[in-house]
Each structure stands twice: as structure tokens, then as C-alpha cells.
C-alpha positions in Angstrom: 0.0 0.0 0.0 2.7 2.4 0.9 4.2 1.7 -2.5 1.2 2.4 -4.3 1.1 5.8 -2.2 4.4 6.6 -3.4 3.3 5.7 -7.1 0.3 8.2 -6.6 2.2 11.0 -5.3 5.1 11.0 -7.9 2.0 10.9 -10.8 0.3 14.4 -9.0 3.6 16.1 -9.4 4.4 14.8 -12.9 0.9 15.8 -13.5 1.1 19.4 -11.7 4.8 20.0 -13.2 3.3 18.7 -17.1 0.4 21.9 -16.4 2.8 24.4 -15.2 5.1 24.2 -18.3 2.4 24.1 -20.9 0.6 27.4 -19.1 3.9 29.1 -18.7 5.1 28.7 -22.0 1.8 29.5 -23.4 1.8 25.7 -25.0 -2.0 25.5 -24.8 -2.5 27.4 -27.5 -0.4 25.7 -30.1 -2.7 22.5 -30.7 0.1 20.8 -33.0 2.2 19.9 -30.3 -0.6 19.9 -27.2 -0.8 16.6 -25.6 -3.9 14.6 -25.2 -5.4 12.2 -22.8 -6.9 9.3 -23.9 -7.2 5.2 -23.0 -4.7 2.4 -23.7 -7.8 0.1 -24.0 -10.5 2.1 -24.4 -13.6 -0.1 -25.3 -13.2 -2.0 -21.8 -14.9 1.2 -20.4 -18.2 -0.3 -21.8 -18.2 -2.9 -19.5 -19.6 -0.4 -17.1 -22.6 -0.6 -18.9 -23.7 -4.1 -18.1 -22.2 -4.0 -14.3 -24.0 -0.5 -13.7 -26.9 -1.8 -15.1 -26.7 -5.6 -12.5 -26.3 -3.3 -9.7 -29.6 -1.4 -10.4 -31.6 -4.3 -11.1 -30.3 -7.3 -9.1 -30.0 -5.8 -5.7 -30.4 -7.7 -2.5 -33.5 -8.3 -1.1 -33.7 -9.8 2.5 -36.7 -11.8 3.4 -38.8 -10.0 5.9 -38.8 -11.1 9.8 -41.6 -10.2 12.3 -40.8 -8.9 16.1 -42.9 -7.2 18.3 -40.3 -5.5 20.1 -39.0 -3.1 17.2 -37.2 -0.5 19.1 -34.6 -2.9 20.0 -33.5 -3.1 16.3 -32.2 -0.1 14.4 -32.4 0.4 10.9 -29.1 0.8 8.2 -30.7 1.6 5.0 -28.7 4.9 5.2 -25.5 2.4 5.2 -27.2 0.3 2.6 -27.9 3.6 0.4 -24.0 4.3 1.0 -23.3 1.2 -0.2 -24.8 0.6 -3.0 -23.3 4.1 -3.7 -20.0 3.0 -3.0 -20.3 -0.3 -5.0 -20.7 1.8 -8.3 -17.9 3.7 -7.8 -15.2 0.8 -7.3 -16.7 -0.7 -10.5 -16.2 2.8 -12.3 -12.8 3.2 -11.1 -11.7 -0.4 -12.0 -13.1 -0.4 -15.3 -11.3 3.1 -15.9 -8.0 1.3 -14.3 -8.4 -1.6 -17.0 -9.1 0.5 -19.6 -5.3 2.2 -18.5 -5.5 6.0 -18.7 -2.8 7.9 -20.5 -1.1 10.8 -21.8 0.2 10.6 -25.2 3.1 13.0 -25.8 3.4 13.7 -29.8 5.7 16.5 -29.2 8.9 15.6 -30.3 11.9 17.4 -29.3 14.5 15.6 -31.7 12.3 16.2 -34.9 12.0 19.9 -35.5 11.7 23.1 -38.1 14.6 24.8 -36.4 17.9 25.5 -35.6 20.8 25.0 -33.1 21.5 28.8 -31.2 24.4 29.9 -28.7 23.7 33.1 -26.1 27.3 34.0 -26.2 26.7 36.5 -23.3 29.4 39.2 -21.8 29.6 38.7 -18.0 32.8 41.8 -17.6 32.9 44.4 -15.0 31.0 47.0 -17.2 28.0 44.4 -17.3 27.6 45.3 -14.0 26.5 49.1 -14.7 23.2 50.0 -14.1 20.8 52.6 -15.4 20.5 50.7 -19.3 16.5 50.1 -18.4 15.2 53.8 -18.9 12.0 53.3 -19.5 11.7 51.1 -16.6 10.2 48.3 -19.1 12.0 45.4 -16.4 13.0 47.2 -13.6 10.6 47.7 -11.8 11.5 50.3 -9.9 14.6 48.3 -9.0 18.6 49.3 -10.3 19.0 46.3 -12.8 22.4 46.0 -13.8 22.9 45.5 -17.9 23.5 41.6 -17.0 20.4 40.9 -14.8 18.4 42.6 -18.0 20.2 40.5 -20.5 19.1 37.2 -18.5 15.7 38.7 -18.4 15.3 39.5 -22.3 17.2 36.1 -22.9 15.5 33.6 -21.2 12.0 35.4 -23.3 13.8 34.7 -26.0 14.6 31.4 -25.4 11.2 30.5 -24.4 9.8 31.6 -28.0 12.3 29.4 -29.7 9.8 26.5 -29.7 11.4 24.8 -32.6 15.0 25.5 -32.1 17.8 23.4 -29.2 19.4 26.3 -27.5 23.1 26.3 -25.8 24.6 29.6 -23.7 28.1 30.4 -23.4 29.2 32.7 -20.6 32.4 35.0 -21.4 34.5 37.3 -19.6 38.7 36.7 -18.9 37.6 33.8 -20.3 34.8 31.6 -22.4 32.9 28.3 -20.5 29.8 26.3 -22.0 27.0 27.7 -18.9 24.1 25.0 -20.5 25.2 22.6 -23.8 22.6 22.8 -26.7 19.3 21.2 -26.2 15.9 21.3 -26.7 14.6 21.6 -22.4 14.0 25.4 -22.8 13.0 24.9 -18.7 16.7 23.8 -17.8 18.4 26.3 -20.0 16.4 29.2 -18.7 17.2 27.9 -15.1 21.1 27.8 -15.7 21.1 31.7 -17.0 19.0 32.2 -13.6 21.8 30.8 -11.7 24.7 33.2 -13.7 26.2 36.3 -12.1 27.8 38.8 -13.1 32.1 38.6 -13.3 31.6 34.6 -13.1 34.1 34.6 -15.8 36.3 37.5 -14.8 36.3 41.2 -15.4 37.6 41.8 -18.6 36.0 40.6 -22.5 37.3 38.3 -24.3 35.7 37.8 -27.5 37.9 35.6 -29.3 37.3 33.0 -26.6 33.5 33.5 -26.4 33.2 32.5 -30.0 35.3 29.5 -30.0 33.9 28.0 -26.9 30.8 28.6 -28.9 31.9 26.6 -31.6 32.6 23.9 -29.4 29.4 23.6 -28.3 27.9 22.8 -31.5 30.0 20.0 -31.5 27.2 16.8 -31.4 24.9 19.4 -33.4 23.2 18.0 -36.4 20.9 21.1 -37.4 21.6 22.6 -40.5 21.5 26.0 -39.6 23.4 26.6 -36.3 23.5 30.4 -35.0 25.9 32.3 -32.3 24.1 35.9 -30.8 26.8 37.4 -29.4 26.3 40.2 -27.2 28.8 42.6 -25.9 29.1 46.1 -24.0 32.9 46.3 -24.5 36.2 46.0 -26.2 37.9 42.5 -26.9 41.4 43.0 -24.3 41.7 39.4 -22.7 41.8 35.5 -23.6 44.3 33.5 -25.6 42.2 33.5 -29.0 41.9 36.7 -31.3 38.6 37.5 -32.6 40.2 36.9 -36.0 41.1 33.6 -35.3 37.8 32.6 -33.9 35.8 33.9 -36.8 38.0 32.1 -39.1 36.8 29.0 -37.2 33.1 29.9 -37.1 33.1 30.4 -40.7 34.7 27.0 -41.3 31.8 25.2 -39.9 29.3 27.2 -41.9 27.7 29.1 -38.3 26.6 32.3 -38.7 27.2 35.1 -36.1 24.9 37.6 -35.1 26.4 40.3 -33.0 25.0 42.8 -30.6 27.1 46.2 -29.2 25.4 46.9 -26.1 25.5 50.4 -24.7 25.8 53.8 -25.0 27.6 54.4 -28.7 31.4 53.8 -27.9 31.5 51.7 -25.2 31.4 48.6 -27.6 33.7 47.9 -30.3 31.1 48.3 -32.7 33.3 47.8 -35.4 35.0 44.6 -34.4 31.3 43.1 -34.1 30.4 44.1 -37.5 33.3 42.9 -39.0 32.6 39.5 -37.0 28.8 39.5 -38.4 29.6 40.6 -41.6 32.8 37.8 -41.9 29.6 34.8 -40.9 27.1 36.2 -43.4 25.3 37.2 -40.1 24.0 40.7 -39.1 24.7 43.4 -36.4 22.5 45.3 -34.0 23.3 47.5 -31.5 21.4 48.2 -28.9 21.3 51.4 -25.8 18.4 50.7 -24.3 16.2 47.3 -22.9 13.4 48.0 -25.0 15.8 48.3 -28.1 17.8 45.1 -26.6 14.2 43.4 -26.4 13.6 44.6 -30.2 17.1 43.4 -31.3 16.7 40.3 -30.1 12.2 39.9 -31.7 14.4 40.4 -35.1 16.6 37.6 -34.5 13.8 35.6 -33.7 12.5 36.2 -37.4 15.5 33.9 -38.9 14.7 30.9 -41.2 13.9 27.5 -39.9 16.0 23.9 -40.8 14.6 20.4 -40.2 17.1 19.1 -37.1 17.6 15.1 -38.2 16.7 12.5 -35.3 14.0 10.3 -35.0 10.5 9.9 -34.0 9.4 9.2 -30.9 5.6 8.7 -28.9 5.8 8.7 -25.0 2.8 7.7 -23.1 2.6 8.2 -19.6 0.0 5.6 -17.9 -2.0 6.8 -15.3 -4.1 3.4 -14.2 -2.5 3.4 -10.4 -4.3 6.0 -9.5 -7.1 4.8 -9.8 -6.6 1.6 -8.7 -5.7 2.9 -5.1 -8.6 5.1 -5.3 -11.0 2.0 -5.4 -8.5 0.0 -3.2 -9.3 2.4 -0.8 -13.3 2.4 -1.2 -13.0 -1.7 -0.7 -11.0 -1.1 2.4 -13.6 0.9 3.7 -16.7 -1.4 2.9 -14.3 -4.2 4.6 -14.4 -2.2 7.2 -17.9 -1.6 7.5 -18.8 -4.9 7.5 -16.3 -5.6 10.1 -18.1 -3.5 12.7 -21.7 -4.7 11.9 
């Protein structure tokens, strides 16, 4: 019984967890890729036709005994209503049981029209700066820094990529892989959550931030793969030029979209153009959140590619739960009976 419990209370949080991620990313709405509930065996639920039916008709009749004394006996037929009550719903929840609820999942995360995407984000010293939110769009009345609003306007992004497997790549002093490429937009928005400003140092090294990129397309089979790289400074650290690492990018056919970040100056706009322009990519720039937030809705408007895997149908089965429930129903006409 305990086990069963166990089995129950696991189900109500993959159940609870399955909702949450479908409202939040606004899922329900998109009926290709909704889930839908439904029976492994479905035509066993017509048995409750014929059992629903017996109950009704062939109920228990007791012959009827005389005694003068009747105050000494009590009548049940409130427990006998209860009962009958009861009865019905064990049948209903077994038949349900056999008929094995489930939830088919026909979204497939390996089969999709879209692309493989790196947040190469700058984590230096002048990330820290506040005062970039003007228009108090995500502040709040709070002082953001630059990086908390980048995390903010990133993971939106990343949560309207619903076809594409996205990676980020955190740069400072130097470049590290923060979440590898995949398709669990929930994880990868969690890991930027977790990222702090200067993690990788104070200073901004592109160079690095664009190979480490690269490396992270490295088990990619999508046949457009994308870097957004985003910067508020000048390239001064890190053991790979800039020149170097586009060199590399354009190799392995990965375009570069670039974003100078700030007020005009403070980026080396001209090194990110270069860089976007070298990967047949673009550049934006960017002084503001709300032009940051427009920068990055243009992106979103690139071209889709089919990402080669296979297919795939999960089912999640959902018959223990009801199983306990008329387990527990029996128990308690046992018990019942019992005490008579």
C-alpha cells in the first residue's frame, strides 16, 4: 500500500509540473504539439454498462422477519444507500483502471523546423553598470544591472524558440559552455538564472567566447546553427583573437549575429560588425532594454531547418491512480462490514 502511495504522489507532481510548463510557456494554445489524454484500451470502459446496469436491477433483497419489540433493532438503510453508492464507484474506477488512462506526448523534441542557437553573453565588470533600463520596461523600480536585464530578455527569448535546441556560453577573462545545446528550454532558462555577473572574470574576451561557442555545436546535427553574441565592451583578454575565432566559425558554416550593447562607444562596434559581416550574419546594437528586447524579436524572425533525429511517442500511464482510489473504497466497505 505504501508503495502504491508513493506511485500516486510522484504521478500528481508529474501531472502538476506537465500543467505548469504548458501554461507558462503559453503551450495550450499551439494545438500541434498539445498533448492529449486518452485510453490504452479504451472499449473496456463499456463494461460499465452491463455492471452499472446488475447493480440497479439485481440488488439484495432480504426476506422479511416479524418482532414485536422493534425499538430494540435499528435500521441501516442509510449504510445500505452508501453502499450501493460505493459499490458503483469501485466498478467505475476499476473499469477506468483496466481500460489504462494515458497521456500521449506527440511532441517531439529531436524532430523539428529549427535551428541549433548559442547566447554567447558578456559577464565583464562594465556588465555590471546600471541605469541601461530607462523606461523602466523590467525594472521595476529596481537598479538592474545591464546583466540581470540580459538574463531577463534572454530567457524570453529562449522560451519563444519552440522549434529550435538552445546552448549559452558565458564570457569574460575567459569563455565556458554555462548550459550545452538542447531542446529543455525549462533547464536552460534555469542555468542563465543561476549566472552572475564577473563569473568569468572582469575583462572581455571575444575571441574566446566565439570558439567555446563553436565547441558547443560539436554533437549538433541542425543545418543551420547560429551564435548571438552580445557585448558592452572591447575585446582586451583571452588566448584567442577575434580573427582567429571567426575564421573557425566560418569553417563550420555558423553564422554570427552580434550585438554592441551600450551607450555608442563603449562597444567595439566595429570589431562586431566585422565579426557578423565575416559569418554572413548581421549586427545590431542596442542602448536601451526596450531596443535590446527589439534586437533580439528580429533575430527571432530567422529561417527554420529540419534538425535530423527520430521519432518518438511517449505515453505516460495513469491506471495506479485509480486503482488505489477504489482499493481504498474496498477497504472501507471491509471495514464496514467488520463492525456490523
Amino acid at each position: 500500500m505504501l508503495f502504491v502511495v508513493k506511485i500516486f504522489h510522484a504521478k500528481l507532481e508529474d501531472i502538476s509540473k506537465f500543467v505548469a510548463i504548458w501554461y507558462k510557456n503559453g503551450f495550450l494554445d499551439k494545438i500541434s504539439i498539445m498533448n492529449y489524454y486518452s485510453f490504452e484500451y479504451p472499449y473496456l470502459i463499456f463494461l460499465l454498462i452491463p455492471i452499472i446496469y446488475c447493480l440497479y436491477r439485481c440488488k439484495e433483497y432480504m426476506k422479511p422477519i416479524y418482532f414485536v419489540h422493534l425499538q430494540f433493532l435499528s435500521a441501516k438503510k442509510n449504510f445500505l444507500k452508501l453502499e450501493w453508492i460505493v459499490k458503483i464507484l469501485i466498478f467505475i474506477l476499476l473499469c477506468i483502471s483496466l481500460a489504462s488512462p494515458i497521456i500521449v506526448d506527440k511532441l517531439n523534441p529531436y524532430n523539428r523546423d529549427g535551428k541549433d542557437i548559442v547566447l554567447a553573453i558578456d559577464a565583464s565588470g562594465s556588465m555590471n553598470s546600471s541605469g541601461f533600463d530607462f523606461e523602466d520596461e523590467f525594472s521595476e523600480g529596481k537598479r538592474l544591472s545591464r546583466f540581470e536585464i540580459t538574463k531577463i530578455i534572454a530567457t524570453e527569448f529562449i522560451q519563444k524558440r519552440v522549434s529550435d535546441n538552445v546552448g549559452v556560453v558565458l564570457y569574460g577573462d575567459f569563455a565556458f559552455i554555462a548550459s550545452p545545446i538542447t531542446y529543455e528550454k525549462e533547464i536552460v532558462s534555469k542555468m542563465i538564472a543561476y549566472l552572475t555577473q564577473g563569473m568569468a572574470g572582469q575583462n572581455t574576451a571575444i575571441g574566446e567566447a566565439i570558439v567555446m561557442s563553436v565547441r558547443a555545436f560539436k554533437h549538433s546535427s541542425a543545418k543551420t546553427k547560429i551564435i548571438i553574441l552580445l557585448s558592452d565592451g572591447e575585446h582586451n583578454s583571452g588566448s584567442v583573437s577575434p580573427k582567429d575565432a571567426i575564421k573557425l566559425a566560418t569553417d563550420k558554416k555558423i553564422k554570427v549575429y552580434t550585438i554592441a550593447m551600450g551607450n555608442k562607444g563603449e562597444a567595439d562596434a566595429a570589431l562586431l560588425e566585422h565579426i557578423a559581416k565575416q559569418s554572413n550574419g548581421e549586427f545590431f546594437s542596442a542602448t536601451s532594454a526596450k531596443e535590446l528586447r527589439r534586437v533580439y524579436s528580429e533575430i527571432d524572425k530567422l529561417e527554420s531547418s529540419k534538425i535530423k533525429s527520430r521519432e518518438y511517442l511517449l505515453k505516460d500511464y495513469f491506471y495506479q491512480i485509480f486503482l488505489l482510489l477504489a482499493s481504498g473504497l474496498l477497504l472501507f466497505l471491509l471495514y464496514r462490514e467488520v463492525r456490523k
